[in-house]
PLY file of the C-alpha trace (Angstrom):
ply
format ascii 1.0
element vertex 172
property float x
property float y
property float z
element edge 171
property int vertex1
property int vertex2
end_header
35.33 19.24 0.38
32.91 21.85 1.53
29.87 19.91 0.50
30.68 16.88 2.35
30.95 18.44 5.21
27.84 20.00 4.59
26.09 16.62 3.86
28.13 14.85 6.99
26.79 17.68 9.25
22.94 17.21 8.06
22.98 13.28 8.22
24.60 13.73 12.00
21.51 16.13 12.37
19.12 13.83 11.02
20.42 10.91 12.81
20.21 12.98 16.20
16.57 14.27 15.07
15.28 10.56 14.49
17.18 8.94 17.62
14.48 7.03 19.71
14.89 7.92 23.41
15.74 4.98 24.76
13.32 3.60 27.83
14.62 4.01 31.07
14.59 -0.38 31.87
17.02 -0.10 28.94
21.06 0.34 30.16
24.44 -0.72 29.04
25.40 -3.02 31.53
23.33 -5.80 30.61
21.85 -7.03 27.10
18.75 -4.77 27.48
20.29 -1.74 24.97
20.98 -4.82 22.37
17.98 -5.76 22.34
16.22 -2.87 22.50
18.06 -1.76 19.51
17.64 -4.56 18.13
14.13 -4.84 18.21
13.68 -1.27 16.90
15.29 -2.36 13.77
13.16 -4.95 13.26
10.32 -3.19 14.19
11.50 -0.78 10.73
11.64 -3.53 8.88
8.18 -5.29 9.94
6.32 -1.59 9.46
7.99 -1.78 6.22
6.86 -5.64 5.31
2.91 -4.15 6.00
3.40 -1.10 4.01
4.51 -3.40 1.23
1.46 -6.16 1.21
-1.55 -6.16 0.79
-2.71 -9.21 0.40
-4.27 -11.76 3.18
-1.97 -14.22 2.27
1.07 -12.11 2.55
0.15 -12.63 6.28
-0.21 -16.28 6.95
3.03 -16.58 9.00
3.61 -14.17 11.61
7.64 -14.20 11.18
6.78 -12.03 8.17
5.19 -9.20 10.37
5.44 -9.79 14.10
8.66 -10.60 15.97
9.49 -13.15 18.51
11.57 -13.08 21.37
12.94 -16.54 20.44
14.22 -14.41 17.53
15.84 -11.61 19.25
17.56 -14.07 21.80
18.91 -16.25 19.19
20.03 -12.82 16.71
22.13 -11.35 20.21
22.95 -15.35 20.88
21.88 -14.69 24.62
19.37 -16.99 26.27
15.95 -16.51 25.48
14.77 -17.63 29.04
17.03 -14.37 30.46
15.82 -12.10 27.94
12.00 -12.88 28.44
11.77 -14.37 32.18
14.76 -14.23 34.52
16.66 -11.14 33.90
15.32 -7.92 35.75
14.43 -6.18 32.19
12.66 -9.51 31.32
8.92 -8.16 32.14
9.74 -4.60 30.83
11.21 -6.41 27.69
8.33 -8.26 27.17
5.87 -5.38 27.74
7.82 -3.69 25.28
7.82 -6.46 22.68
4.18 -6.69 23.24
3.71 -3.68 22.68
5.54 -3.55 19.59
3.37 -6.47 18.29
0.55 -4.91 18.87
1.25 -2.05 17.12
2.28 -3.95 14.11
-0.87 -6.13 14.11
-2.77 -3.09 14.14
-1.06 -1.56 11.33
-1.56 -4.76 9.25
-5.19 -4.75 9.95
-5.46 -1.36 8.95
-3.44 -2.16 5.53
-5.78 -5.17 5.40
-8.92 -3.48 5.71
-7.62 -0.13 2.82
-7.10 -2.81 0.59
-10.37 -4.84 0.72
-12.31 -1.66 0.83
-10.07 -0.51 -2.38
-11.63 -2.03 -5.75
-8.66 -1.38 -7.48
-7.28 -3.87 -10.07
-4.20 -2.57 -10.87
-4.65 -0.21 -13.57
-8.29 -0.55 -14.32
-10.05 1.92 -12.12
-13.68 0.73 -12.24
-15.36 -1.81 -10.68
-17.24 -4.80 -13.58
-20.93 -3.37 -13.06
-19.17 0.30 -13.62
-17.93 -0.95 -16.66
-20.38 -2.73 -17.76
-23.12 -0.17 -17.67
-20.52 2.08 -19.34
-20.37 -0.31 -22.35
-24.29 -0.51 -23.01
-24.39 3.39 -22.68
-21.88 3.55 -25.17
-23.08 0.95 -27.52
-26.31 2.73 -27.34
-24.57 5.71 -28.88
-22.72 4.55 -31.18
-26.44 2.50 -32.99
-27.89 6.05 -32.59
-24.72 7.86 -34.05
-24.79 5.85 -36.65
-28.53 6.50 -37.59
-28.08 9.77 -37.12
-25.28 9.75 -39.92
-27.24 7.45 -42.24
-30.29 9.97 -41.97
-27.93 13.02 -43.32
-26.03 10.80 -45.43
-29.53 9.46 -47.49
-30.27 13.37 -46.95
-27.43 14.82 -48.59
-27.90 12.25 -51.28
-31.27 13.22 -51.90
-30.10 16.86 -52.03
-27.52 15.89 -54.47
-29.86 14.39 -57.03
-30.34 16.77 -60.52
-33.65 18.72 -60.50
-35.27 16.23 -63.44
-34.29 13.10 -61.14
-35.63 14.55 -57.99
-39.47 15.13 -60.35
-39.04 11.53 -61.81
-38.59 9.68 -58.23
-41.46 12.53 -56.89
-39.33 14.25 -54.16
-39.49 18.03 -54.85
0 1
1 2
2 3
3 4
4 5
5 6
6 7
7 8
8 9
9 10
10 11
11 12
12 13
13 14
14 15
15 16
16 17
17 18
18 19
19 20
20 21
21 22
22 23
23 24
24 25
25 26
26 27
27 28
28 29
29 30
30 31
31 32
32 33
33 34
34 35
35 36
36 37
37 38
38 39
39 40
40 41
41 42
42 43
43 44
44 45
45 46
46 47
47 48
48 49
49 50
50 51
51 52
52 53
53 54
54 55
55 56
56 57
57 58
58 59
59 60
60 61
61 62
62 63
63 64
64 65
65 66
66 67
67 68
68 69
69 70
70 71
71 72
72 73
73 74
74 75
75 76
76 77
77 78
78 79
79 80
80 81
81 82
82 83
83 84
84 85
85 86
86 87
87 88
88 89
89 90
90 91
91 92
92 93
93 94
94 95
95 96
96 97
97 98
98 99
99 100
100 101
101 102
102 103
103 104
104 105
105 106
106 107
107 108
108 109
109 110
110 111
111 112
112 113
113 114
114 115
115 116
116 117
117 118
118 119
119 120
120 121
121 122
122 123
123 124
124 125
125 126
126 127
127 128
128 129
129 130
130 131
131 132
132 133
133 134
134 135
135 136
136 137
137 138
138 139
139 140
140 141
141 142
142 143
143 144
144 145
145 146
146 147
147 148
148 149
149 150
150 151
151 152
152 153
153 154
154 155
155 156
156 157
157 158
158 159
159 160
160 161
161 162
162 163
163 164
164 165
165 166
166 167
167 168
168 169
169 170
170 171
């Protein structure tokens, strides 16, 4: 019983700690605070789309990393002409969601950009010329290894040879 407690007391703490301060257009007598809300969840989500992918194509829709007000009107099923235009949050609201936008293009340009500039390809770490070169370096060792080895093996031959062999071939 004690340890719940415990762990019911640190996730209030947490969930005080990462509480957005709300702006100060945003109140509860009108849909404002929904959609605020809302829109900071889905800004989580988004971030968490661009974290995810990499790829260009990941990004050839916007739904998948920008958000509409369309969307948020149609989510809180309130008007999207009073949330973006005639309400008197409207041009706050749609700084806001701009803003948000923005941020979230920026951050997918900056994933973009890490991964072109990365040459990974999955688990092989070098680029093709890398590896390449690597090859014909090692391929070169290996011939002169194994010249090397055929020198001390015709060597150690020769060594092995009886005394009265070794006179009759003419290798003292």
């Amino acid at each position: 019983m004690m340890v719940m407690d415990y762990l019911k007391r640190r996730a209030e703490e947490a969930a005080m700690q990462t509480e957005v301060e709300r702006p100060s257009w945003v109140t509860d007598q009108n849909a404002s605070l929904r959609a605020w809300e809302y829109v900071e969840q889905l800004k989580k989500e988004k971030a968490l789309y661009v974290k995810r992918h990499h790829k260009v194509t990941d990004y050839l829709t916007k739904k998948a990393y920008q958000i509409k007000g369309a969307d948020v009107a149609n989510a809180l099923n309130i008007s999207r002409a009073s949330l973006m235009n005639t309400s008197s949050y409207s041009p706050h609201f749609r700084d806001y969601l701009d803003n948000v936008n923005a941020e979230l293009e920026a951050a997918k340009e900056t994933k973009l950009r890490t991964a072109q500039k990365s040459t990974s390809r999955g688990s092989i770490r070098s680029r093709k010329d890398e590896l390449v070169q690597a090859n014909a370096e090692l391929r070169k060792k290996v011939t002169e290894l194994e010249k090397q080895k055929t020198e001390e093996l015709v060597r150690y031959a020769f060594d092995q040879l009886p005394l009265p062999v070794k006179k009759k071939l003419g290798i003292d």
